[in-house]
N, C-alpha and C positions, 0 to 999 in steps of 0.2 A: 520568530513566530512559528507555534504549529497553527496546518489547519486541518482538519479533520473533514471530510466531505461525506456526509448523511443525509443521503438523499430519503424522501419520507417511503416511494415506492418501491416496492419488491414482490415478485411476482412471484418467486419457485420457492420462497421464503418469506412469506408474511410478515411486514414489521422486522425486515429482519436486525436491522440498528439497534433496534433496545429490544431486543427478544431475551427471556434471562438464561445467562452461559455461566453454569456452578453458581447461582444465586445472585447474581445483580447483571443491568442491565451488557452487552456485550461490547458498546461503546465506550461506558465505564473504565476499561481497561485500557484503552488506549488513551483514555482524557486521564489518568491516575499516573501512568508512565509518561505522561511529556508532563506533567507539574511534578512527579519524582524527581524527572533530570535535572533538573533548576537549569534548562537552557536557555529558556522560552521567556521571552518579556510576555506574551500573550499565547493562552492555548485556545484557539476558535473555533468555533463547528460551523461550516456549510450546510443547513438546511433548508427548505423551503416548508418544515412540518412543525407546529405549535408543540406536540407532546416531547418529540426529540429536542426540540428546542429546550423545554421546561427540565427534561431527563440529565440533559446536558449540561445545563447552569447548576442543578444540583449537586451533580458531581466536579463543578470549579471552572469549568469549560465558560466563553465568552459567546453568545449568538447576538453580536449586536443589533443584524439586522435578516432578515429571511431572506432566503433565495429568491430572485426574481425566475420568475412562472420560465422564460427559456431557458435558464439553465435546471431548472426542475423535471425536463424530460427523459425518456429513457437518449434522446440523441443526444444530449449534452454531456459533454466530455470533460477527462477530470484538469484537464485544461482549460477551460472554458470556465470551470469553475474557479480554480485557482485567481486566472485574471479577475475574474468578479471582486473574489476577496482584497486580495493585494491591491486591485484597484479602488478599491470603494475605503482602506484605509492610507490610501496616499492623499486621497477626495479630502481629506479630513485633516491631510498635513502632517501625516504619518507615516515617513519613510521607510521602508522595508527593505534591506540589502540581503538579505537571505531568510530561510523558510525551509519550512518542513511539512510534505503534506503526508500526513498519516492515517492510513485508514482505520474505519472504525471497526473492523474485527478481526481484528490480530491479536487475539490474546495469550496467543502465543508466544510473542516477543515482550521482554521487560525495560527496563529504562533503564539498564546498563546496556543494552544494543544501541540504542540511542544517543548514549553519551562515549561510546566509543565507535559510533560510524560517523558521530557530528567531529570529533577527533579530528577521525580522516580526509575529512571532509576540508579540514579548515587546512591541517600541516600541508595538505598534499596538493588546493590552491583546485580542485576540481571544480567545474561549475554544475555538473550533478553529481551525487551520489547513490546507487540507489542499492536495495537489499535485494539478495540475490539468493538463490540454493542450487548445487550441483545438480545435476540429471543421474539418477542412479544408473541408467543404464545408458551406454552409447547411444546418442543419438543415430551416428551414422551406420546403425544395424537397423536402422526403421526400413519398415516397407510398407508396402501400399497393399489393398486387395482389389485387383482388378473387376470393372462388368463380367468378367469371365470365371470367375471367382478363386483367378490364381493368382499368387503370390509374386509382387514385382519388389524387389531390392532396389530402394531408395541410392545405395553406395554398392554394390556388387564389388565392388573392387576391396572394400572394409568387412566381408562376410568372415573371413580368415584369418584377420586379424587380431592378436592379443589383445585382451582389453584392457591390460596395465601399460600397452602402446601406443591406446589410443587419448588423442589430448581431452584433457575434461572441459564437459562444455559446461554452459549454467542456463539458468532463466530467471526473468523477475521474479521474486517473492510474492511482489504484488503488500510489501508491509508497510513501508515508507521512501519517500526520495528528500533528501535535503537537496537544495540549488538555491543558486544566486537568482535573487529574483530582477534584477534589472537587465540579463541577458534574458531572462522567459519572459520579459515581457514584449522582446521584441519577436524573439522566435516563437511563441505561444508553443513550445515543444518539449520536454524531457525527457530527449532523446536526440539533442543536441548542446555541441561543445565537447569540453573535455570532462570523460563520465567515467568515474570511479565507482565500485562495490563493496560493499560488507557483507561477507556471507555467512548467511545463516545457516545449521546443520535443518537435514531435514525435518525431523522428531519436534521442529516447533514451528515449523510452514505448514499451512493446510489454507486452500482455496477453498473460501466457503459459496457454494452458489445449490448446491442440493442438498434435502433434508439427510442424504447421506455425509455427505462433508460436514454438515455440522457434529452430526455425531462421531464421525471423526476426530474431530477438535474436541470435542469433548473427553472424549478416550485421551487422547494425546495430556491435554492440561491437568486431569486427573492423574494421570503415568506421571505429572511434570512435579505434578503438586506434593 
């Protein structure tokens, strides 16, 4: 199963779930790549919002039922969410042993990432997996700027160091995690167990949360297109 979590609010981005990214909704792209993958017995949207609801089904997506009003808050987590879903189709006598939760604006990634991080996912026996992208620059050259407005080195001891010696780090993509869902139901975490990555090149991650990141994706899918 995917599930797609679309929540109706967004504050720095209005509407930002079905805002249209190169001509159709921005959701759209992620409900087209998990029905591409052919992985998915069911591809589901977590809403609590009628219009994304209706946006959703037209594009082949499942919203059986609406999010209930506590997990429709800005505090509700994408854990919190998940259990709702996965629980509310076991409610019904509908097993779940693994899942994919994928967000709904990454249009940057296709349904060949999909079908080769579910891959890894399955050979390599992890109980999450999730999408990941290198950090272009050493983390450990970060520094701080002090109340005093000087400059404190986070690693002093890494200022001199080559950066082809330095080990690469990563961070979440923030695009999708496949997991076993009868270990998350007990941990309510993903970011627990044994946790595998597929990474992503930069040139098709982008965090959309300002009307500048969007335009960045934009740029980006257009360069991609």
């Amino acid at each position: 199963m995917a599930i797609i979590p679309a929540r109706g609010g967004s504050k720095r981005i209005p509407r930002k779930n079905i805002r249209l990214f190169h001509g159709k909704p921005i959701i759209a792209y992620s409900i087209e790549n998990a029905l591409q993958s052919k992985l998915f017995d069911a591809v589901v949207v977590s809403t609590d919002d009628e219009e994304i609801a209706q946006i959703s089904k037209t594009y082949g997506a499942q919203v059986p039922v609406l999010r209930s009003e506590e997990n429709a808050t800005d505090h509700a987590t994408t854990s919190d969410v998940l259990v709702e879903v996965i629980s509310y189709f076991e409610s019904i006598g509908e097993s779940i042993q693994t899942a994919c939760c994928l967000y709904p604006t990454v249009p940057l990634i296709n349904h060949q990432d999909l079908i080769k991080a579910h891959k890894r996912f399955e050979t390599e026996h992890f109980d999450v997996l999730l999408s990941c992208v290198r950090y272009s620059f050493p983390v450990e050259r970060a520094f701080k700027v002090a109340t005093n407005r000087k400059v404190e080195l986070l690693n002093p001891d890494m200022i001199q160091k080559r950066s082809q010696d330095i080990t690469p780090t990563f961070h979440d993509a923030g695009a999708f995690y496949y997991f076993n869902s009868k270990i998350f139901l007990k941990t309510r975490n993903l970011w627990s167990g044994e946790i595998g990555t597929y990474e992503l090149p930069e040139s098709r991650v982008q965090d959309i949360d300002e009307p500048q990141d969007w335009e960045m994706a934009e740029l980006k899918y257009a360069r991609l297109s």
